[in-house]
C-alpha positions as CSV (number, residue, x, y, z in Angstrom):
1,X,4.2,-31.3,15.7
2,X,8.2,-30.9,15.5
3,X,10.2,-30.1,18.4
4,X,10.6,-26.8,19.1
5,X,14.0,-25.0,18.6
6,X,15.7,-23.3,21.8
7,X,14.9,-19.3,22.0
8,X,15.7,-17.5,24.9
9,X,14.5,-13.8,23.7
10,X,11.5,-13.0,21.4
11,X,11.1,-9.6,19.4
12,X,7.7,-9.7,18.6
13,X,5.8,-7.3,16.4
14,X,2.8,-5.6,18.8
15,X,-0.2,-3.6,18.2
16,X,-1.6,-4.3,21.4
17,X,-4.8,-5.8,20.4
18,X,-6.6,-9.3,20.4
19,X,-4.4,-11.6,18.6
20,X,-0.6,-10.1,19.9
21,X,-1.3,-9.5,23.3
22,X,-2.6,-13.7,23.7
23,X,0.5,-14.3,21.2
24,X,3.0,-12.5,24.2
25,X,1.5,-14.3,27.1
26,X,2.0,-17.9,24.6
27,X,5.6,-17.4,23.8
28,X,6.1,-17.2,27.6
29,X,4.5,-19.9,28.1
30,X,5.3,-22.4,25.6
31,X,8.8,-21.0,25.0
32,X,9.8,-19.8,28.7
33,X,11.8,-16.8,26.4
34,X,11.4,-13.4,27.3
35,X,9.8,-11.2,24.9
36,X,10.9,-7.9,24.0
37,X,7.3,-6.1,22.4
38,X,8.2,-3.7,19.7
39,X,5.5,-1.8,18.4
40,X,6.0,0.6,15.1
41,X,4.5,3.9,14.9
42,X,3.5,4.3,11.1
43,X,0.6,7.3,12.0
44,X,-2.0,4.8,12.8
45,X,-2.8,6.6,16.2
46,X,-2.7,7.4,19.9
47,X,-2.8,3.4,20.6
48,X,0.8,3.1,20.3
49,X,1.6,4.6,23.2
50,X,-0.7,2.7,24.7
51,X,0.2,-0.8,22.9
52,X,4.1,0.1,24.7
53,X,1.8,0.3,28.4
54,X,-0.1,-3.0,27.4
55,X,2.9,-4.9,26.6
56,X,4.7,-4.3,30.1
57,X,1.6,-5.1,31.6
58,X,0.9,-8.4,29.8
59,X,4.4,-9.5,30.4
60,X,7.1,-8.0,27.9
61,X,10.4,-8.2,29.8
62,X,10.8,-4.9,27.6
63,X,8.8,-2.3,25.2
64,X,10.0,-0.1,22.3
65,X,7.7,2.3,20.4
66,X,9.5,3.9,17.9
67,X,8.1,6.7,15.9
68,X,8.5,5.5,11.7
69,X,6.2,8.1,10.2
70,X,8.8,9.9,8.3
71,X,10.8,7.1,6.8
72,X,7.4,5.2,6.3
73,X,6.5,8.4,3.6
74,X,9.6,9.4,2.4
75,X,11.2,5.3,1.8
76,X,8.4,3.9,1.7
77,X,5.3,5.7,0.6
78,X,6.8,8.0,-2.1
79,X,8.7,5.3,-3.9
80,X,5.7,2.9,-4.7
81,X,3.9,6.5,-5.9
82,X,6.7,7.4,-8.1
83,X,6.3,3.9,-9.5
84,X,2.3,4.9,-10.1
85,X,2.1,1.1,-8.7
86,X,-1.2,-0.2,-8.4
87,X,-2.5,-4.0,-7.5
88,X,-5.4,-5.8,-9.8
89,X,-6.8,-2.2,-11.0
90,X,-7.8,-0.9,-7.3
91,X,-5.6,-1.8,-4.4
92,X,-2.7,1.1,-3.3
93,X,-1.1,-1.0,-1.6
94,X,-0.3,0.7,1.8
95,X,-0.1,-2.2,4.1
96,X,2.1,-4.7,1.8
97,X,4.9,-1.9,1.8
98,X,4.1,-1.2,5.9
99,X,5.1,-4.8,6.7
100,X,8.8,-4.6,5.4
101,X,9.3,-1.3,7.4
102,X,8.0,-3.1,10.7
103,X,10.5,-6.1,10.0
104,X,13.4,-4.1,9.3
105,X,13.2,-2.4,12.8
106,X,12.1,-5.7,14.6
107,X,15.1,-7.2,13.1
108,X,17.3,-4.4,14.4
109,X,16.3,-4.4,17.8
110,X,16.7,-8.0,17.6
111,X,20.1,-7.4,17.0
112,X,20.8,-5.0,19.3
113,X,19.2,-6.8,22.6
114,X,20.9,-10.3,21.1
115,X,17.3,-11.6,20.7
116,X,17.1,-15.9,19.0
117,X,13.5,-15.1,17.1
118,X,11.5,-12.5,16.2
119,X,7.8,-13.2,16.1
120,X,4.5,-11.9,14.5
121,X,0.6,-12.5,14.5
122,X,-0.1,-12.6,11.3
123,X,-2.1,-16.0,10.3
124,X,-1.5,-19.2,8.0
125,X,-4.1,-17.8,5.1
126,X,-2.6,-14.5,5.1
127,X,0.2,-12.3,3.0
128,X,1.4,-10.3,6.1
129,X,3.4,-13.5,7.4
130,X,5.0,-14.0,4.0
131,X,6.0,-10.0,4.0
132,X,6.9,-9.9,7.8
133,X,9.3,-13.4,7.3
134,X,10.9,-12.5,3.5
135,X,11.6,-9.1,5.0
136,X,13.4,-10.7,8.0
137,X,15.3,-13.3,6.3
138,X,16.4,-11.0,3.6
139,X,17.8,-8.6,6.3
140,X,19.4,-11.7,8.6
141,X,19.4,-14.7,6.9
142,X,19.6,-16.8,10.3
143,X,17.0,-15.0,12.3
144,X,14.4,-17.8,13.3
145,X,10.7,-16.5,13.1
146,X,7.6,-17.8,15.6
147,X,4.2,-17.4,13.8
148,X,1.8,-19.2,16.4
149,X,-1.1,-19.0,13.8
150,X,0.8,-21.7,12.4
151,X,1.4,-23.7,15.5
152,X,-1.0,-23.3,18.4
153,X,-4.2,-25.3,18.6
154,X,-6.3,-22.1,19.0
155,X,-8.5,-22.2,16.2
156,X,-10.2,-18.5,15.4
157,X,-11.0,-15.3,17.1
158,X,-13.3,-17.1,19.6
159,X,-10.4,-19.3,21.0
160,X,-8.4,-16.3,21.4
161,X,-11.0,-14.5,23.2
162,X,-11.6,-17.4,25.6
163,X,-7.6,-17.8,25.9
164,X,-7.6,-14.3,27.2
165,X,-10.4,-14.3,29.3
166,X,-8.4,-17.3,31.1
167,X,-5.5,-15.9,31.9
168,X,-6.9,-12.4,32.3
169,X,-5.5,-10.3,29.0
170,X,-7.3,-7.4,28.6
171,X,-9.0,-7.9,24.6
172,X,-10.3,-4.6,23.7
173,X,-13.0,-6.4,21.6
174,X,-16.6,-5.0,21.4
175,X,-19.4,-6.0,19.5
176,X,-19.4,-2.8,17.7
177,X,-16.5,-3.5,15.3
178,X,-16.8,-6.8,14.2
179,X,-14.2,-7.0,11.6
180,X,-10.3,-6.3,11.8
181,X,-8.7,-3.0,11.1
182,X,-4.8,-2.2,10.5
183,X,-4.4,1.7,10.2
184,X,-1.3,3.3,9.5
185,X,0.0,7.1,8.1
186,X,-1.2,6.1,4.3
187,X,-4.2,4.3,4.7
188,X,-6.5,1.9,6.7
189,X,-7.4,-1.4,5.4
190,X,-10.5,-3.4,7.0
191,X,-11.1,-7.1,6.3
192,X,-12.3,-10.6,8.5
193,X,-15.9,-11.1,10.5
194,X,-18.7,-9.7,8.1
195,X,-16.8,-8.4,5.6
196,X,-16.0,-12.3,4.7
197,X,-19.8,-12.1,2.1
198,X,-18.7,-10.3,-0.7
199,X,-22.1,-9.4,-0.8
200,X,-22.3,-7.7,2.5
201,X,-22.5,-4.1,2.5
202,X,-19.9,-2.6,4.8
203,X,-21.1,-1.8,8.1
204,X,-22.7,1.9,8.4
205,X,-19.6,4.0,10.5
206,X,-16.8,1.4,9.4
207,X,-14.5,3.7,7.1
208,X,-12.9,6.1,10.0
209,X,-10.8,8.6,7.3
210,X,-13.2,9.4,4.6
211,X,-17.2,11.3,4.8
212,X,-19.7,9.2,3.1
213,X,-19.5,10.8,-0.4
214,X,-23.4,11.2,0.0
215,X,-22.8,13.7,3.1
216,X,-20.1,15.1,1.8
217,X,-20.1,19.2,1.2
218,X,-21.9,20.3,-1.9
219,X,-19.1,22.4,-3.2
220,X,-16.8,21.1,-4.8
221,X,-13.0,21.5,-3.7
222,X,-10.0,22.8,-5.9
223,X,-6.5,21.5,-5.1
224,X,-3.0,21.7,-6.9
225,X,-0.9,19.4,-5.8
226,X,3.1,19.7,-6.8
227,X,5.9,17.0,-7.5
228,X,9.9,17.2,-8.2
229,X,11.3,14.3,-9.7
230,X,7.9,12.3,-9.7
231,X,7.6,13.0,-5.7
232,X,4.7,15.0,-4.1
233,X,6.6,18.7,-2.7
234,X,3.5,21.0,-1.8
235,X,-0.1,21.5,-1.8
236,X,-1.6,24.8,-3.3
237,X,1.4,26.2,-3.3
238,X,2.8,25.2,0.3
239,X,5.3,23.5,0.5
240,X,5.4,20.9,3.0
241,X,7.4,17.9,4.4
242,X,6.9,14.5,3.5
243,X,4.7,13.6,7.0
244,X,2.6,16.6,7.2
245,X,2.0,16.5,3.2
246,X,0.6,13.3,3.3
247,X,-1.6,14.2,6.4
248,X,-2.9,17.6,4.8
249,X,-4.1,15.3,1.7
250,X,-5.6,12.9,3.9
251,X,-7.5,15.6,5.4
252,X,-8.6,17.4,2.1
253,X,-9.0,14.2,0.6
254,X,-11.2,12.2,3.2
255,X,-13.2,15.6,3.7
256,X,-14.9,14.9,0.2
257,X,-15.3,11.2,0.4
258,X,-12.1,10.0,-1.5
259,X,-10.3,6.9,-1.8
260,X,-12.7,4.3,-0.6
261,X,-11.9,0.9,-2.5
262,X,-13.8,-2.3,-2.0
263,X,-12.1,-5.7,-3.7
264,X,-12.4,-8.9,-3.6
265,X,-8.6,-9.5,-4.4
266,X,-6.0,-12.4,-4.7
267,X,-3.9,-13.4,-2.3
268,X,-0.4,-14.7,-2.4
269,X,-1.3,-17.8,-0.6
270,X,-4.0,-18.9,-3.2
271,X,-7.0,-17.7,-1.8
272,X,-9.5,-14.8,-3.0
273,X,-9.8,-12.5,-0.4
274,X,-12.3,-9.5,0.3
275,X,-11.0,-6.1,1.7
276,X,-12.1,-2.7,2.1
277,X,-9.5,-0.1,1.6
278,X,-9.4,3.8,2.7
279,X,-6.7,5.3,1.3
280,X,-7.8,9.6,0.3
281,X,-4.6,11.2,0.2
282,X,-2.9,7.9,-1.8
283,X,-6.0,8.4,-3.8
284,X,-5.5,12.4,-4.3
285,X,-1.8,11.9,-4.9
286,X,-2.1,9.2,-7.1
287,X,-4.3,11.0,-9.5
288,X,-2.4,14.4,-9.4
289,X,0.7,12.3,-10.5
290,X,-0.5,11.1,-12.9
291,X,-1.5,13.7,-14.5
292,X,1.5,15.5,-14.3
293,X,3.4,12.3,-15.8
294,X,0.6,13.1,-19.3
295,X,2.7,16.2,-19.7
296,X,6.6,14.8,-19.0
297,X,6.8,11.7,-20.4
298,X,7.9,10.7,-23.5
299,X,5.2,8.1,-25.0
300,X,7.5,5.3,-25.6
301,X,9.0,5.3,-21.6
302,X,5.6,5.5,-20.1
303,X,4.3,2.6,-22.2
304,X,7.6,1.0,-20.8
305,X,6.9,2.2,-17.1
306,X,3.1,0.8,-17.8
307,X,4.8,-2.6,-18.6
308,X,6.6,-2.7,-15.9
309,X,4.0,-1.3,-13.0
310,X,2.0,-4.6,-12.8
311,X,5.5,-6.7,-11.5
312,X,6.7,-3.9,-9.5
313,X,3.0,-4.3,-7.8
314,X,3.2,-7.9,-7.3
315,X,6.5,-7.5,-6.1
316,X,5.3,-5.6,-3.4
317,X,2.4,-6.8,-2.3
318,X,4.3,-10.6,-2.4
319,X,6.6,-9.1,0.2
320,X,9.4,-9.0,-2.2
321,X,10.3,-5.4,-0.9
322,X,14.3,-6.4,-0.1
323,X,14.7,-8.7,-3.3
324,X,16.7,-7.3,-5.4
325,X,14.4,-7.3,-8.2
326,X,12.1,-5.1,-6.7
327,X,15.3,-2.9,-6.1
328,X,16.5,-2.8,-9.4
329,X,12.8,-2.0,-10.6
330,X,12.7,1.2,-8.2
331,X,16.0,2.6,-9.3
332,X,14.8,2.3,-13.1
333,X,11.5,3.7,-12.3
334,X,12.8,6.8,-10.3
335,X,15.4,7.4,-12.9
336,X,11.8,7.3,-15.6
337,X,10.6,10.2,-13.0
338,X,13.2,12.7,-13.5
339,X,11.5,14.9,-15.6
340,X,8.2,14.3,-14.0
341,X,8.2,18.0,-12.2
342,X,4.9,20.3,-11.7
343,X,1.7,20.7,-10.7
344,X,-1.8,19.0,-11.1
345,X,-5.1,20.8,-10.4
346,X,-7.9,18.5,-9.5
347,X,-11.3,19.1,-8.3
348,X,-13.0,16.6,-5.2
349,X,-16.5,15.9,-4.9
350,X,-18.6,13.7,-3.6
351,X,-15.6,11.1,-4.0
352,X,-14.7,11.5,-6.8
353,X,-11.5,13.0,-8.4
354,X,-11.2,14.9,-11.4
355,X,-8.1,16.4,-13.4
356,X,-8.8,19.9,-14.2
357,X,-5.4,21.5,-15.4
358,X,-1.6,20.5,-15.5
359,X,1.9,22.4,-15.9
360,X,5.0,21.6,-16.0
361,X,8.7,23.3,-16.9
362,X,9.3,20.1,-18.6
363,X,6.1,19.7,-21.0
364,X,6.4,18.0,-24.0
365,X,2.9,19.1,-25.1
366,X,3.0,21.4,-27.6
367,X,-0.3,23.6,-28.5
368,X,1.1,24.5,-31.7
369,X,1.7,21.0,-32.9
370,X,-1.5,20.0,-31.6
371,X,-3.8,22.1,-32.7
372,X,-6.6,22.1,-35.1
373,X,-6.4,25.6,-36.3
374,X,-3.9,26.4,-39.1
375,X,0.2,25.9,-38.1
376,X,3.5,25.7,-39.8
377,X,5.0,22.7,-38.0
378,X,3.0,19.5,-38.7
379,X,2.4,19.0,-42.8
380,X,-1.1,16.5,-42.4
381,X,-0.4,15.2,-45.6
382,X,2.8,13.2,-44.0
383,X,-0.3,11.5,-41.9
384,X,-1.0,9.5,-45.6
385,X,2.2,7.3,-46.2
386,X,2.4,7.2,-42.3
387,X,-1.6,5.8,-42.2
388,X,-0.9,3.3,-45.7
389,X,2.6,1.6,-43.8
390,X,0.5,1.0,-40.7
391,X,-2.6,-0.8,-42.7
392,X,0.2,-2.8,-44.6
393,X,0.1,-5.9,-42.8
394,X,-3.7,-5.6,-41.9
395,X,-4.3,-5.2,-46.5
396,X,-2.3,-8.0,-47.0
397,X,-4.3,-10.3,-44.6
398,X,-7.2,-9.1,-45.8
399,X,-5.9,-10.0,-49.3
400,X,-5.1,-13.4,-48.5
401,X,-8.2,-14.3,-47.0
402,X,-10.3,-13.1,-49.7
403,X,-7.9,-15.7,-52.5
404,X,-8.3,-18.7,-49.8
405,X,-12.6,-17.6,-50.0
406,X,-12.3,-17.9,-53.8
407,X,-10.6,-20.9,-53.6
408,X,-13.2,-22.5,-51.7
């Protein structure tokens, strides 16, 4: 093990339970530094009040709570749903983009209260440390980082329990949950203890945001949902601020059982990984976009945007939020969003979503172009020469293969 480097004051990121309280109490002890806890309030909850009251009481020289809620939707949430990003087919993404809020702040306070390290309890197989330490270093390219998953002897959750019971930290663990959880405003991912079988069913009363579809009400539920500029404004016809929009389609969302994912997905660090994601207003939102973006976009830039999606995804959920890359990639995909303004209908039921209508000022649908009845716009007889130029290449080969045949 190498020598330690010198740190006199720790900003560590804490959510109060298992893992960051014993990782407080450590630091003290193996580092003699003070440590400033600095929990971020990103709507998962009345427990960050209570994380701030832990923290003191475990040790923390010092506690911040700071409420993020807002710039978590507005710079954090809306941007990756304007990009209509998506990772492997299923996964929303809504803790990747969490962690790089959560550094930014622990970096600042770091900076303000002249703090050596900042510190985090993320572990050695996961993609939060990667997140949590690119996000850091891109914001303060000398800020050391402690991850004591990476440098402790204790060797799981049991080690940590028994570390606690020791030195008398409070865990909070019950036999009732046994799996991890990490909520916040957009969604709630659960992952670790029996969710490890891919082939284990999740535990009856896991998902804590969304009815079981099977229980959920028998009538269906009509929504519009509304967007400027790609981003969500209102819901049936109320306009709302970025916070409380998100919570209202959480609400009508998880009501009907929407937005429960289960994936068994690939991590950054090489490893398959299984998770179970709730996410009903990302869900709601996502699909009310979209169809808003079938109206306003011109073929050729969506087919460009749908290029592009799968690297702004990874980008993401590698913890490349501050690269510039990623950056660049938002600014072109917000200027592809400029015309995407209007409104989705969607019916919810039984969690399922399903597009039922779409308008926008800015449609380039036209009925009178499409339709099958008789028009004066669109001659079908161009649809020859255009049909013949297209099989060109596909005669030809077909041409060639039957003279090679002959040949023998």
């Amino acid at each position: 093990m190498p020598s330690r480097p010198p740190i006199a004051k720790v900003v560590l990121a804490y959510s109060g339970g298992l893992d960051t309280s014993v990782i407080l109490h450590w630091i003290k002890a193996t580092y003699g530094a003070d440590v400033i806890a600095f929990t971020a309030d990103v709507g998962q909850g009345e427990e960050v009040e209570s994380a701030r009251t832990k923290a003191l009481a475990t040790g923390a020289s010092a506690a911040h709570a700071v409420d993020l809620k807002r710039e978590f939707v507005e710079d954090f949430v809306f941007p990756v749903l304007r990009a209509g990003a998506v990772y492997e087919s299923y996964y929303l993404l809504g803790t990747s983009f969490a962690r790089p809020l959560i550094a930014k702040h622990m970096v600042a306070v770091a900076q303000r209260e002249g703090a050596d390290a900042v510190a985090h309890g993320s572990t050695g197989k996961g993609n939060d440390q990667v997140r949590f330490e690119l996000a850091s270093y891109a914001l303060q390219p000398d800020i050391k980082v402690i991850a004591p998953w990476r440098e402790w002897d204790l060797a799981g959750r049991e080690d940590c329990i028994a570390y606690a019971e020791r030195f008398g930290i409070p865990t909070g663990i019950t036999k009732e949950k046994p799996y991890s959880m990490d909520a916040n405003l957009y969604h709630i991912s659960y992952e670790g203890g029996v969710l490890e079988d891919p082939w284990a069913e999740p535990p009856e009363g896991m998902w804590r945001l969304t009815t079981d579809p099977e229980a959920a009400p028998d009538t269906p539920r009509i929504v519009e949902v509304a967007f400027e500029a790609g981003t969500p404004v209102a819901i049936d016809g109320e306009r709302l601020d970025a916070v409380a929009l998100l919570e209202a389609a959480n609400r009508i969302a998880g009501e009907h059982g929407v937005g429960r994912v289960d994936l068994v997905e690939n991590r950054f660090v090489g490893m398959k990984s299984r998770g179970c994601y709730e996410t009903p207003g990302g869900t709601l939102l996502f699909h009310a976009h979209k169809a808003v973006e079938q109206l306003t976009l011109d073929r050729q830039v969506l087919k460009l945007r749908d290029e592009l999606v799968p690297r702004y995804a990874h980008m993401v959920y590698e913890g490349f939020w501050f690269a510039p890359e990623r950056e660049v990639l938002q600014r072109t995909l917000d200027d592809i969003q400029r015309p995407v303004t209007g409104v989705a209908r969607l019916k919810l039921y039984k969690g399922g979503v399903s597009i039922l209508g779409r308008k926008s000022p800015n449609s380039l649908y036209r009925q009178d172009v499409a339709t099958f009845e008789a028009d004066d716009v669109y001659h079908q007889g161009d649809a020859d020469g255009f049909i013949k130029l297209n099989a060109l290449r596909l005669r030809i080969a077909s041409q060639l293969r039957g003279e090679s045949d002959a040949r023998g």
